[in-house]
Backbone bond lengths (Angstrom), bond angles and torsions (degrees), N, CA, C in turn:
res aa  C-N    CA-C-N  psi(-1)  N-CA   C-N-CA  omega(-1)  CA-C   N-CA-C  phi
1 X - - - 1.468 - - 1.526 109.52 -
2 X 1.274 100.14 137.06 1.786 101.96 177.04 1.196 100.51 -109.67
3 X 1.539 110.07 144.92 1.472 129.61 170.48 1.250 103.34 -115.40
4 X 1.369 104.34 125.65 1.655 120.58 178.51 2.015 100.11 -71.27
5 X 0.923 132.97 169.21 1.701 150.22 151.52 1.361 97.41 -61.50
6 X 1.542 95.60 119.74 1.387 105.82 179.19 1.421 110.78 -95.95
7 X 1.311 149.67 -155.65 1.313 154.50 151.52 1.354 107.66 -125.00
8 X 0.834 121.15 142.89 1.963 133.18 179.37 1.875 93.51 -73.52
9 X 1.167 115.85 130.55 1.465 130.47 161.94 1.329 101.47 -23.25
10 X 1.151 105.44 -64.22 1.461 128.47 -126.14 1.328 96.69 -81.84
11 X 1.526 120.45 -14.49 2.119 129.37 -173.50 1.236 84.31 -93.47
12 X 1.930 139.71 -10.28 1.524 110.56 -173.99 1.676 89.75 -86.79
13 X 1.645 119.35 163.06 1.076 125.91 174.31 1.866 106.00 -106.73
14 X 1.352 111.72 -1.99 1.430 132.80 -152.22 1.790 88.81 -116.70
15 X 1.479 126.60 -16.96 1.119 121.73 170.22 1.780 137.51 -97.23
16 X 1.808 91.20 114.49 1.320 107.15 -139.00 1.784 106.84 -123.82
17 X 1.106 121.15 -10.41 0.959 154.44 -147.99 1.927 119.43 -101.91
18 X 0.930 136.86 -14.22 1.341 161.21 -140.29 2.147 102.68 -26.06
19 X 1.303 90.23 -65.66 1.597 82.93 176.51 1.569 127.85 -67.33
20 X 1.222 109.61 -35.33 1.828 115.23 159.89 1.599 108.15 -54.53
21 X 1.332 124.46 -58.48 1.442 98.27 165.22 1.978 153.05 -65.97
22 X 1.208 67.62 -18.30 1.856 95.03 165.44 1.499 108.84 -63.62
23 X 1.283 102.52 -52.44 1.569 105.93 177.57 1.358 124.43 -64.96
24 X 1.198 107.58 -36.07 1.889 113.48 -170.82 0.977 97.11 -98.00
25 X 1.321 160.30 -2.54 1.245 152.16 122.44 1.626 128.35 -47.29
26 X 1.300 107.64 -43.83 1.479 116.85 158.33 1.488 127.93 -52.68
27 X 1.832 96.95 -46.32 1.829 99.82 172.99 1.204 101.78 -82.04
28 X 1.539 131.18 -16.75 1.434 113.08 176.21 1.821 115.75 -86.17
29 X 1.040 114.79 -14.50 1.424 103.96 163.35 1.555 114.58 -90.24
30 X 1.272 110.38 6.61 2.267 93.95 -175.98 1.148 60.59 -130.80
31 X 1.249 154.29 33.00 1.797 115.82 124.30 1.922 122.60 -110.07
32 X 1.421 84.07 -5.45 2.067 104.78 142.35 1.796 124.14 -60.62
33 X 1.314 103.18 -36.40 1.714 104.29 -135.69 1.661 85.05 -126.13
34 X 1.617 127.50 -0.16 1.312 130.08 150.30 0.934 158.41 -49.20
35 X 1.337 150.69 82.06 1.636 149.99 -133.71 1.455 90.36 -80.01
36 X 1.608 99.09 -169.55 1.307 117.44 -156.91 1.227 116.07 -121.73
37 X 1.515 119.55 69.16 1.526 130.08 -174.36 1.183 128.78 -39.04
38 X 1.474 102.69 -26.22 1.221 110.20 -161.70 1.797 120.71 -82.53
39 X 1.820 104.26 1.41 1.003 98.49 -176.29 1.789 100.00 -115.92
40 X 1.276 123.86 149.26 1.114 122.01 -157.68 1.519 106.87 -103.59
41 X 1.312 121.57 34.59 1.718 143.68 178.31 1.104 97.45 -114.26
42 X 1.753 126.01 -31.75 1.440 115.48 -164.93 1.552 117.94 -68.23
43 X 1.671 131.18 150.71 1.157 109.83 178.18 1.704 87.19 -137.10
44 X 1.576 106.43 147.08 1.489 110.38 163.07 1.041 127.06 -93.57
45 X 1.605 132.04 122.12 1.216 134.24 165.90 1.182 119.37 -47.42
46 X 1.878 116.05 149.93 1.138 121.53 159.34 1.668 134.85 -19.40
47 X 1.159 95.34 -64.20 1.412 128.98 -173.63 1.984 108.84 -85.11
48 X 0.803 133.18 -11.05 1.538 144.81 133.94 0.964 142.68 -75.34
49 X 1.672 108.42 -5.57 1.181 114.00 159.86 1.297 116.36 -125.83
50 X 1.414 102.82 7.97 1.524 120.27 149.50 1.246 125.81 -41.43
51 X 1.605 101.63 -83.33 1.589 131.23 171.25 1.231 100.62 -52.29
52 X 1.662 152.39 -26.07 1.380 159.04 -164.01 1.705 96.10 -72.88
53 X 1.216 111.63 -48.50 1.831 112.72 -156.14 1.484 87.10 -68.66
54 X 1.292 100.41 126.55 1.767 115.28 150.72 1.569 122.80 -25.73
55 X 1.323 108.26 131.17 1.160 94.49 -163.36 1.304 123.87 95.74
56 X 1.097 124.35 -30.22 1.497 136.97 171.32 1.614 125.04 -76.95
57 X 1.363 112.50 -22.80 1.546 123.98 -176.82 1.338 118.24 -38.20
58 X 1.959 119.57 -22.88 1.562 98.84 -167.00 1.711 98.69 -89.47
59 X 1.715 124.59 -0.34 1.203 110.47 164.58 1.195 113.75 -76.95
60 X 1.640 76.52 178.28 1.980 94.67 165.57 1.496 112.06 -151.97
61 X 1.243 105.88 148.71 1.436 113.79 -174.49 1.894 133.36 -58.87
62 X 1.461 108.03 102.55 1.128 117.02 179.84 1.530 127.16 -43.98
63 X 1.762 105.66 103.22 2.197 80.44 173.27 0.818 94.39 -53.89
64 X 1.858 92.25 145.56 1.872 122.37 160.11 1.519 99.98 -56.71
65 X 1.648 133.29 -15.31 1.383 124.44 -165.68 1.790 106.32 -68.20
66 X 1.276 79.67 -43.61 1.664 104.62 177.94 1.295 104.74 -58.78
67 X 0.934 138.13 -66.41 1.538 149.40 159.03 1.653 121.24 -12.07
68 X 1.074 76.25 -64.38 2.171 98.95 179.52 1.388 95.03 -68.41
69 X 1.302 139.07 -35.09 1.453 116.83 -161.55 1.539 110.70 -84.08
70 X 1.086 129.72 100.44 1.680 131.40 160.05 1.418 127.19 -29.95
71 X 1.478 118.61 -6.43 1.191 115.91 171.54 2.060 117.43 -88.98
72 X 1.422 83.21 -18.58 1.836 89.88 -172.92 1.534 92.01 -107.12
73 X 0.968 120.88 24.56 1.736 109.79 153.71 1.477 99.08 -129.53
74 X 0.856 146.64 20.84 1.744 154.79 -166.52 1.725 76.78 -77.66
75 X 1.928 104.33 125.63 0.940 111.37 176.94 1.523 141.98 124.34
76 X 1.732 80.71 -50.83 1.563 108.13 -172.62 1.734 103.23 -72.78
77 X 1.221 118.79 -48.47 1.618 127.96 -173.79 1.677 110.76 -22.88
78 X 1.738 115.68 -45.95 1.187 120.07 178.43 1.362 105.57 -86.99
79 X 1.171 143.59 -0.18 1.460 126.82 173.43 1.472 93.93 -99.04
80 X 1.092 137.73 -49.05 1.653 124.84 -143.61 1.938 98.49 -107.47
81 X 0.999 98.67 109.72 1.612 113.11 160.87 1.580 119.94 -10.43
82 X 0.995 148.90 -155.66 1.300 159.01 120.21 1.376 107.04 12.56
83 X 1.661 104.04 61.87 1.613 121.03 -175.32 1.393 117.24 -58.97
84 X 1.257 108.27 -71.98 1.609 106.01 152.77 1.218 134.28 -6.78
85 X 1.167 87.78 -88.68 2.352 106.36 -177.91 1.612 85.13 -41.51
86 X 0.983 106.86 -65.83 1.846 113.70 -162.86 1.843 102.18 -36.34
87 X 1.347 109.35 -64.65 1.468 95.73 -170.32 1.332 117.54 -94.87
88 X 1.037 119.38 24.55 1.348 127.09 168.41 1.896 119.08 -112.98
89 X 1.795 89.39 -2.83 1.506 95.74 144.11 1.330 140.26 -87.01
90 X 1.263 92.93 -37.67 1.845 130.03 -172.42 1.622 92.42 -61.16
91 X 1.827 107.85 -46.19 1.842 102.39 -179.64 1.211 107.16 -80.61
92 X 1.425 145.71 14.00 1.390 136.97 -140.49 1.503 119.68 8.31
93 X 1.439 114.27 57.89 1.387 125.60 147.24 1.348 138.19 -51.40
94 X 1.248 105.88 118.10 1.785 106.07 -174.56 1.974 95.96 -80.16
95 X 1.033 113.02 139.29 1.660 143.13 -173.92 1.520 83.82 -104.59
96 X 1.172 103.35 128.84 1.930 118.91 162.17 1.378 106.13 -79.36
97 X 1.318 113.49 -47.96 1.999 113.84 160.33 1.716 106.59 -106.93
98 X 1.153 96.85 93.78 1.571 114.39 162.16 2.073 106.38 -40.10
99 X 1.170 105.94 153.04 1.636 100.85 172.47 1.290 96.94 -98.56
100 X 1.566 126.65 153.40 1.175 153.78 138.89 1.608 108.88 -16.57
101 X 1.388 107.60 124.52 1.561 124.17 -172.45 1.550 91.15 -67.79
102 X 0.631 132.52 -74.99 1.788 114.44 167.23 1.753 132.69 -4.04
103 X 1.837 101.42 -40.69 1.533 93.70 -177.05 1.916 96.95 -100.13
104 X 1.779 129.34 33.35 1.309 95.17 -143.77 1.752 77.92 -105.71
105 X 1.077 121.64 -22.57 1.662 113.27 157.87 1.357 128.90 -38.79
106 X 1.232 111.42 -46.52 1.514 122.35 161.60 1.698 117.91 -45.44
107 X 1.450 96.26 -68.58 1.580 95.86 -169.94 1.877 102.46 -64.93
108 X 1.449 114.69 -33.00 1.222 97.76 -174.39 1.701 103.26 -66.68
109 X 0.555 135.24 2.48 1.783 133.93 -162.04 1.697 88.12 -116.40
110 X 1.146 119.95 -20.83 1.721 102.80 179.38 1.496 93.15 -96.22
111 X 1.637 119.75 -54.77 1.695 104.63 178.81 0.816 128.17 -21.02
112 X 1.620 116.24 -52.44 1.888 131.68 178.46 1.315 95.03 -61.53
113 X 1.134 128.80 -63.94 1.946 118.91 177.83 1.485 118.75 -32.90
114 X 1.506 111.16 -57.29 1.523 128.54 -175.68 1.562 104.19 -47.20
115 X 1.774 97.25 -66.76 1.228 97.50 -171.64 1.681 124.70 -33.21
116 X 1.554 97.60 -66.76 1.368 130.52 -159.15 1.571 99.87 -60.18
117 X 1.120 137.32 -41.31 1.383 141.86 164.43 1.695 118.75 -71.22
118 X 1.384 116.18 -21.68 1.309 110.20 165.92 2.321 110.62 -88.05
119 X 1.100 84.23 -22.39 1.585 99.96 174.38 1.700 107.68 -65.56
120 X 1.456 100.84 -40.04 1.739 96.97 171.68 1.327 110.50 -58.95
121 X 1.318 116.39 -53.43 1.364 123.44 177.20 1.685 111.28 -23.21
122 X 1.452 90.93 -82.79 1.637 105.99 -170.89 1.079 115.84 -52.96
123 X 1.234 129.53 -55.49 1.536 110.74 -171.25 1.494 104.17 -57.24
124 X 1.470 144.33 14.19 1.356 118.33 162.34 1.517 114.13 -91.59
125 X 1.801 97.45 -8.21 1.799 81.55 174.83 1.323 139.86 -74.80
126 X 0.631 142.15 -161.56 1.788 152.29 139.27 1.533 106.65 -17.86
127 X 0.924 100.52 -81.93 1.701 97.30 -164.69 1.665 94.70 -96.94
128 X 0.919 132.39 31.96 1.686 126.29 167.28 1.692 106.33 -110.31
129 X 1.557 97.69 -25.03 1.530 100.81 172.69 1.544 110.96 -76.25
130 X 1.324 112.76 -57.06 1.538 124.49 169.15 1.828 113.01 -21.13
131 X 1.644 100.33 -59.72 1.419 93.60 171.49 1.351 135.57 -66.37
132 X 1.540 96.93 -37.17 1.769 102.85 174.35 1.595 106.15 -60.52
133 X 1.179 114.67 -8.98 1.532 123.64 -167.49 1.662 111.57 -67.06
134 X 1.655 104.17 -43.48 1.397 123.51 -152.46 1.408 84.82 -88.11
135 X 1.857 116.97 -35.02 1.473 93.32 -172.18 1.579 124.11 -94.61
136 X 1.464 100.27 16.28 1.510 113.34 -175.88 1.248 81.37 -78.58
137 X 1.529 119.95 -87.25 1.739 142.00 -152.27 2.207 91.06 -40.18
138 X 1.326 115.59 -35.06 1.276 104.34 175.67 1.758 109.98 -74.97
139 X 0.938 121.97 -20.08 1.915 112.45 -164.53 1.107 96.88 101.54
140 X 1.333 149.12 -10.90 1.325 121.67 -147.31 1.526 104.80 -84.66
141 X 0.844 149.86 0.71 1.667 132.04 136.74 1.370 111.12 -90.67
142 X 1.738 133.06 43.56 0.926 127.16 151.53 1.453 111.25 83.61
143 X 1.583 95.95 -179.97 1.577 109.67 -173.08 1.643 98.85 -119.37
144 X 1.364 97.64 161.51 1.890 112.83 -178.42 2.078 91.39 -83.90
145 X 1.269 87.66 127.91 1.598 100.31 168.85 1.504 103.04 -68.68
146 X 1.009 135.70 -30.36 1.904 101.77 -174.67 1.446 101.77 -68.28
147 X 1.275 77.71 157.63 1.820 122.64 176.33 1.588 101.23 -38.34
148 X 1.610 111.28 -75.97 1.223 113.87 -161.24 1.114 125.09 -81.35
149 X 1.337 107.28 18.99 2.146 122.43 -162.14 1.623 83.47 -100.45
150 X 1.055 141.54 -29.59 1.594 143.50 -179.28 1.540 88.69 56.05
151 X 1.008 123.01 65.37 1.392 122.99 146.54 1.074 110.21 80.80
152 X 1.119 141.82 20.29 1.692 148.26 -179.88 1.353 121.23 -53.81
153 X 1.087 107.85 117.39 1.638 105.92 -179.06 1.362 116.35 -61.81
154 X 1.691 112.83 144.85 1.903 112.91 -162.47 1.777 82.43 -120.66
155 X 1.394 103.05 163.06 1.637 109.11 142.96 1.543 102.73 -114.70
156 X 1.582 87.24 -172.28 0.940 121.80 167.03 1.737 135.08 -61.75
157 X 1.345 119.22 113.94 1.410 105.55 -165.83 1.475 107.88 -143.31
158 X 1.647 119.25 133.17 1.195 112.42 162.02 1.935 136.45 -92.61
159 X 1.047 108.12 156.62 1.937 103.04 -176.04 1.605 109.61 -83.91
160 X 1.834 111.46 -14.21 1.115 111.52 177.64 1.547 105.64 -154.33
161 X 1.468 110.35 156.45 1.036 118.63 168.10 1.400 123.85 -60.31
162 X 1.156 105.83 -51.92 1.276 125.75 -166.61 1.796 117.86 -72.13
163 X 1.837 118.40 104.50 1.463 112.74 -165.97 1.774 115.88 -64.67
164 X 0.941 87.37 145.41 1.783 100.04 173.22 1.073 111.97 123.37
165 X 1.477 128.03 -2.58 1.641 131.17 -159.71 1.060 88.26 -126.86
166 X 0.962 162.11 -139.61 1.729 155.58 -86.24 1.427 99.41 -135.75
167 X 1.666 113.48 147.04 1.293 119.09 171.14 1.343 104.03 -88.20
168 X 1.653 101.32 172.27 1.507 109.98 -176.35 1.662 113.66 -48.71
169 X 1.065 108.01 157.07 1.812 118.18 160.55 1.246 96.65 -127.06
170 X 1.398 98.96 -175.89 1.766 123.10 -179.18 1.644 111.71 -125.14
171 X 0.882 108.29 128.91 1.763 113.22 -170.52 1.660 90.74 -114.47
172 X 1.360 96.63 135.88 2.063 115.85 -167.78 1.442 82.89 -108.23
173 X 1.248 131.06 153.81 1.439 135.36 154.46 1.248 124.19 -109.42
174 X 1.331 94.27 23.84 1.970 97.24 169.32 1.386 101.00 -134.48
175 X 1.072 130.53 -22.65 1.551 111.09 169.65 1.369 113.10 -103.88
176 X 1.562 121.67 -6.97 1.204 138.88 163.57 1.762 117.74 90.46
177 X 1.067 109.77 -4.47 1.432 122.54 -166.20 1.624 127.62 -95.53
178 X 0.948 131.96 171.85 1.564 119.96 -165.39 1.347 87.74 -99.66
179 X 2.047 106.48 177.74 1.376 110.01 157.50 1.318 103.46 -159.50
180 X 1.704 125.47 177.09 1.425 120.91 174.73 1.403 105.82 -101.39
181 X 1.170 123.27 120.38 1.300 121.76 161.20 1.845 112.27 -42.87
182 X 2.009 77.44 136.71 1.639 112.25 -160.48 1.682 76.73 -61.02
183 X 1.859 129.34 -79.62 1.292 121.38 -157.84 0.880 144.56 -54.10
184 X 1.479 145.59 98.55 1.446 147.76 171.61 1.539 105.20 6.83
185 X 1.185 117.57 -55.14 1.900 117.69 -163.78 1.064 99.01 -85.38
186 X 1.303 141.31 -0.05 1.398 115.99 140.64 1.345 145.40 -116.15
187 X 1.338 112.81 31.41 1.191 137.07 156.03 1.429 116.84 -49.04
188 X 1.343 125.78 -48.79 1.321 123.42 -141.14 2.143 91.73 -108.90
189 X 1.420 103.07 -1.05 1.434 113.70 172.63 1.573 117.64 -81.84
190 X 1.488 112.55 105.80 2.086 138.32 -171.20 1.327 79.43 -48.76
191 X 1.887 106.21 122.18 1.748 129.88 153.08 1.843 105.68 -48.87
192 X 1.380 115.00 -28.30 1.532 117.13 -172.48 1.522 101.17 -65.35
193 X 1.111 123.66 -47.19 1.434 109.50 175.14 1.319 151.40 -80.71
194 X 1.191 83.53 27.81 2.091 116.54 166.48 1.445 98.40 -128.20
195 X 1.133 131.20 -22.08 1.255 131.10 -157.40 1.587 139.94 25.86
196 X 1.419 143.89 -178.22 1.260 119.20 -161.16 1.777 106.85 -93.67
197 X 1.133 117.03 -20.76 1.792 109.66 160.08 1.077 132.07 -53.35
198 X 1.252 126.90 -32.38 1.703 137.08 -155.28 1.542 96.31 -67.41
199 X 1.182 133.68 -54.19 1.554 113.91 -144.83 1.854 99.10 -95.19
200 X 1.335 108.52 -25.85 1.469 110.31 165.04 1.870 111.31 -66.03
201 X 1.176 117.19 -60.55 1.456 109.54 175.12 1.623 115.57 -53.49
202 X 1.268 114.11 -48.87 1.830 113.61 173.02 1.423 100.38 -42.16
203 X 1.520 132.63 -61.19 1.638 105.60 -160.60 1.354 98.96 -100.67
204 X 1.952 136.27 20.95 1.493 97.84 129.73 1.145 152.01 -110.01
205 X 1.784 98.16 27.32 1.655 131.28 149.48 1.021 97.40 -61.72
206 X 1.587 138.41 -90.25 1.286 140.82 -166.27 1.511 118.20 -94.23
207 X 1.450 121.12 76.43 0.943 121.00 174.64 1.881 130.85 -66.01
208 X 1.595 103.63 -16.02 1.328 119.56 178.49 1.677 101.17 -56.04
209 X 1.508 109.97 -24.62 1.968 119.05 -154.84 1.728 82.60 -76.52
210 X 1.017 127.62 -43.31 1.449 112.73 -145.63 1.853 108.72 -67.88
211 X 1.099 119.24 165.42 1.866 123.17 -163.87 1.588 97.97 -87.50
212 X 1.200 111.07 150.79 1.695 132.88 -177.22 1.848 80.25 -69.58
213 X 1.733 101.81 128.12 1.761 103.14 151.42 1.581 103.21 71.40
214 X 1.596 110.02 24.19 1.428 92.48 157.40 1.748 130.43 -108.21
215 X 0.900 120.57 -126.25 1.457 125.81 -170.96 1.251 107.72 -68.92
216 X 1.469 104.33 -48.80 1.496 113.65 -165.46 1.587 106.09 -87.64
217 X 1.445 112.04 -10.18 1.743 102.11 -171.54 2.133 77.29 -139.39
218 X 1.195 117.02 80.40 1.614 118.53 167.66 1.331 114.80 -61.80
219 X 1.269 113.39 154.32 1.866 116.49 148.49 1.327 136.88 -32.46
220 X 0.874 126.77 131.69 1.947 100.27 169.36 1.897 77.15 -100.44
221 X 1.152 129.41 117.41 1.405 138.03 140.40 1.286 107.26 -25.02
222 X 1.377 109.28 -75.35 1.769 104.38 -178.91 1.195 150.95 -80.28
223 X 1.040 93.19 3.39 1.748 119.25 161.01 1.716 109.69 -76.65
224 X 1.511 93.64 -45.75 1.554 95.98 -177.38 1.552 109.87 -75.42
225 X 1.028 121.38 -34.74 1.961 117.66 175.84 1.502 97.70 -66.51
226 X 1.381 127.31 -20.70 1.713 103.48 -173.79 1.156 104.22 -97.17
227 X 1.208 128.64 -29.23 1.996 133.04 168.10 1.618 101.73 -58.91
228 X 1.367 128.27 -37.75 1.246 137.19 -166.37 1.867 102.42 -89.00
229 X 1.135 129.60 -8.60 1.067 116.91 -179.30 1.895 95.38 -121.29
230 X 1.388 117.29 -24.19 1.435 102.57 172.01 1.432 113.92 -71.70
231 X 1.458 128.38 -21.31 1.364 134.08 -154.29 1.826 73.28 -92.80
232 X 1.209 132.62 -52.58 1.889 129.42 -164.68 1.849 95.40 -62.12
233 X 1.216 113.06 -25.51 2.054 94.98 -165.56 1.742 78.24 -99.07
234 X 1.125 156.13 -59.42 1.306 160.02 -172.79 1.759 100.57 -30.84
235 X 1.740 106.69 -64.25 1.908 108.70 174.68 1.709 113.19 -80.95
236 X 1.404 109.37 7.03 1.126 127.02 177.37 2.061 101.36 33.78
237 X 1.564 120.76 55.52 0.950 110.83 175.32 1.587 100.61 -159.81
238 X 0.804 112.87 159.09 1.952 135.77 179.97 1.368 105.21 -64.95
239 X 1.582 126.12 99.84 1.512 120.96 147.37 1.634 105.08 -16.29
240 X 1.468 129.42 123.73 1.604 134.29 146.60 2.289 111.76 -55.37
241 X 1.450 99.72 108.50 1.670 102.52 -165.90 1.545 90.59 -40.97
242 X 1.575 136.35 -49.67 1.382 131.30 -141.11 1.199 97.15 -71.68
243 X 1.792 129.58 -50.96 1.463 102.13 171.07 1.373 131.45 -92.51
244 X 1.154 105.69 37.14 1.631 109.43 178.90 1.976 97.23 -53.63
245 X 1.664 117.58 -49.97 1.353 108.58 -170.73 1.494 102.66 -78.88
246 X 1.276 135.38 -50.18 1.632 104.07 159.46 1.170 131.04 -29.22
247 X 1.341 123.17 -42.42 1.397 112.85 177.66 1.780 118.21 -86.25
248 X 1.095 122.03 -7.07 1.746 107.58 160.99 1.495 109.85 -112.28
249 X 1.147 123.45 26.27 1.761 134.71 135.27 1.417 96.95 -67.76
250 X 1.583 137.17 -67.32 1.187 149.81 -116.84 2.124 83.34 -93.26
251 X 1.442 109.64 -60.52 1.382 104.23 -169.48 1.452 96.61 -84.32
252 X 0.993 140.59 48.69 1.549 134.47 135.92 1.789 95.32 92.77
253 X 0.975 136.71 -29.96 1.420 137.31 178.56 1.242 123.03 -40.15
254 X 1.273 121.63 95.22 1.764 115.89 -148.44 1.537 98.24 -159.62
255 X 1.867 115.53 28.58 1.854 110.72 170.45 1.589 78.80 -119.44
256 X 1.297 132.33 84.94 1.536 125.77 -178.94 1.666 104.12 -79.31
257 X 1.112 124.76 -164.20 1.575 130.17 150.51 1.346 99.00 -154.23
258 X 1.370 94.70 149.88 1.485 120.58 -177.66 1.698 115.23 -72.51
259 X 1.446 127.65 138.74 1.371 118.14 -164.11 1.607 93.42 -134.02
260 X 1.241 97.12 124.98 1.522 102.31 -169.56 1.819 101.16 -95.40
261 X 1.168 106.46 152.25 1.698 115.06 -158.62 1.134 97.20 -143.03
262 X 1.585 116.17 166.74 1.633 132.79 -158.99 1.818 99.46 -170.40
263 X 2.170 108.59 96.41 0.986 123.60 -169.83 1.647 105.37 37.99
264 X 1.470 118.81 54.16 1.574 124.93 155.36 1.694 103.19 103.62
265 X 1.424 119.68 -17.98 1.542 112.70 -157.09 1.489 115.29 -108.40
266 X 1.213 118.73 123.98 1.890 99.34 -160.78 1.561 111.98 -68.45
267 X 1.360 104.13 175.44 1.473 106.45 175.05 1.096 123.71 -117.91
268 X 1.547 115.96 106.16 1.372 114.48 -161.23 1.551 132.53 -37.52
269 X 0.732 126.72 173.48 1.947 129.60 175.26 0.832 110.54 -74.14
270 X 1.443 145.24 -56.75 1.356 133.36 161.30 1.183 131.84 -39.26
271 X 1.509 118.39 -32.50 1.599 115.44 176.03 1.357 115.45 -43.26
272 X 1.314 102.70 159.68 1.607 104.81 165.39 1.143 121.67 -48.08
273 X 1.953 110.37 -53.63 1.455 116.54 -170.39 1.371 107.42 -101.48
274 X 1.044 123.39 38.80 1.448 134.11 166.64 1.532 96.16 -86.67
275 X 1.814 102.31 -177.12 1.339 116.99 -165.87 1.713 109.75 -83.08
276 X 1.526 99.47 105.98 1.436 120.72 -177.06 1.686 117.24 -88.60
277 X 1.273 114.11 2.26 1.257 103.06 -178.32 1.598 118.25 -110.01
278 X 1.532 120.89 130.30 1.432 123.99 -172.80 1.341 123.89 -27.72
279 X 1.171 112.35 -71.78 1.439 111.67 169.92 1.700 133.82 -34.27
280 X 1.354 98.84 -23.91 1.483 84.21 -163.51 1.635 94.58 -100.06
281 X 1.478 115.73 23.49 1.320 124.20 -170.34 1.434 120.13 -118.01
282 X 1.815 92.30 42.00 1.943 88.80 -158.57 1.572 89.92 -96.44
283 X 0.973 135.06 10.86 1.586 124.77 175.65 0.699 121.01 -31.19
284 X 1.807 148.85 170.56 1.731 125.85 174.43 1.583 71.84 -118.41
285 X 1.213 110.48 162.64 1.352 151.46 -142.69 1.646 129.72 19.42
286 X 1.314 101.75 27.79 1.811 112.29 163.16 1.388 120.97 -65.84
287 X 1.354 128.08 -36.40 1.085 102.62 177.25 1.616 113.34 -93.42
288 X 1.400 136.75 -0.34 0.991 108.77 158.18 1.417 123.22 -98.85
289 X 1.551 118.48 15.64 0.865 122.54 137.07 1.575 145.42 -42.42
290 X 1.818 111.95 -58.79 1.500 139.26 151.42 1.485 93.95 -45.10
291 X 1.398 134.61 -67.88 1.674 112.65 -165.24 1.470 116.53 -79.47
292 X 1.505 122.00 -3.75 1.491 106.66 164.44 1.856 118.40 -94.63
293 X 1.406 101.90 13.05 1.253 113.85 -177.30 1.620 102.40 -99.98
294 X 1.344 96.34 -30.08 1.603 106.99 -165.95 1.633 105.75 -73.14
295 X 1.597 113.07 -25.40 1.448 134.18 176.29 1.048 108.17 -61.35
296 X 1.116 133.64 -25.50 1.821 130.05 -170.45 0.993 123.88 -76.28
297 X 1.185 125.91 108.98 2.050 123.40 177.18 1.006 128.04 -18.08
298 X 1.435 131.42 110.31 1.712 113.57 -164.99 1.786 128.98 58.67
299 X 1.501 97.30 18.01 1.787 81.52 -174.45 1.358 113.35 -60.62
300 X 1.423 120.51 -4.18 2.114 119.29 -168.79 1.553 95.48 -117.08
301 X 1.231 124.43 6.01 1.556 138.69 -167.26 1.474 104.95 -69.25
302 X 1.188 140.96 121.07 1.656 137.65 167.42 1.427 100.42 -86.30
303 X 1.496 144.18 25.89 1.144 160.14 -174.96 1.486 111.34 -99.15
């Protein structure tokens, strides 16, 4: 399969649209990644019609090589139930004594376990990153809902290793923060099977992926006001205010933060209702800023 060069959402300025593109990207990859029904020799694997069920899109299909080897499931035997049945579905193994239609809910409910915990595995290898690769550069786990992320492509990320506790989130790499997926069908998809390494190790395999001016590569603020005021006495003239935001679209400046205001006047960082959330607090010297403020006699005092 060839993949054409995609463009990141987020470089169109004309892209406005968020769920229409989610979608036509979705029908345009499962009508890429589609076998050939039409011939009556074809058979679908386990594990292809795994990744097939709705809801399933942020996997990807495990080699059976990977599968067969006993060293990359070392482990699993004590977590997953009815170990056996389980991967001897996952290989589409014929059983000489089939189990009783009675236990086949079971094993299908551990397969999905097996799988999904050997799926953590892989995507940290070599070629498990490669694939998550093709479906980053596509969107296909979507874009980070804030405002100022301009559409940044997220993966997939879990809060724990361990399945049964939390469903998937989405980890943004420019504002750095998790999220719940916007779609219903993937709610009900185990955070364990992305697990909590994957999206930190993916971009420092591919560090080229990560966004100009985010978390991991910040502003220096003050570097930029002294380049910004030698370049103003140098044209010896006044930035125009209206394109001040044309012009940090134009120089690439695109990890902004939002500044919350009261009839025009900001509200400092310290306030209560100032900006309370971690991330947007990576400045270098804020927090000992906050604790030499915190030193002052009465600074929270209505006295």
């Amino acid at each position: 399969m060839i993949i054409d060069k995609v463009q990141y959402p987020e470089d169109n300025p004309n892209f406005q649209n968020l769920n229409d593109y989610q979608e036509d990207k979705e029908e345009e990859y499962v009508s890429n990644e589609s076998f050939d029904s039409t011939t009556s020799t074809s058979v679908i694997s386990w594990i292809t019609w795994y990744c097939s069920l709705p809801g399933h899109e942020f996997f990807i299909e495990v080699p059976e090589e990977f599968i067969e080897d006993e060293f990359n499931l070392y482990g699993l035997r004590a977590i997953v139930p009815m170990y056996e049945e389980a991967l001897d579905m996952i290989l589409d193994l014929d059983d000489e004594n089939p189990p009783p239609s009675s236990e086949l809910p079971k094993i299908e409910r551990s397969a999905e376990l097996l799988y999904g915990l050997i799926h953590q595995r892989f995507i940290l290898t070599k070629l498990g990153l490669s694939l998550m690769k093709l479906k980053h550069k596509e969107s296909r786990f979507g874009v980070c809902p804030r405002v100022y992320c301009y559409y940044s492509p997220v993966l997939p990320c879990g809060m724990t290793d361990i399945p049964g506790k939390v469903n998937v989130k989405l980890y943004c790499p420019r504002c750095g923060d998790l999220y719940t997926p916007k779609l219903k069908k993937y709610k009900n998809i185990d955070g364990a099977y992305f697990g909590t390494t994957f999206p930190h190790l993916f971009f420092l395999t591919f560090p080229e992926l990560l966004p100009k001016n985010s978390l991991s590569h910040p502003i220096n603020y003050e570097e930029e006001e002294k380049n910004e005021l030698q370049e103003n006495q140098e044209k010896n003239e006044i930035q125009d205010p209206e394109n001040e935001e044309d012009q940090n679209k134009n120089d690439g400046r695109t990890y902004d933060i939002y500044t919350p205001k009261i009839f025009g006047f900001k509200i400092h960082e310290t306030s209560q209702s100032g900006q309370r959330m971690k991330w947007l607090r990576w400045r270098e010297g804020y927090k000992s800023k906050i604790e030499e403020i915190k030193a002052l006699p009465d600074v929270y005092s209505d006295d």
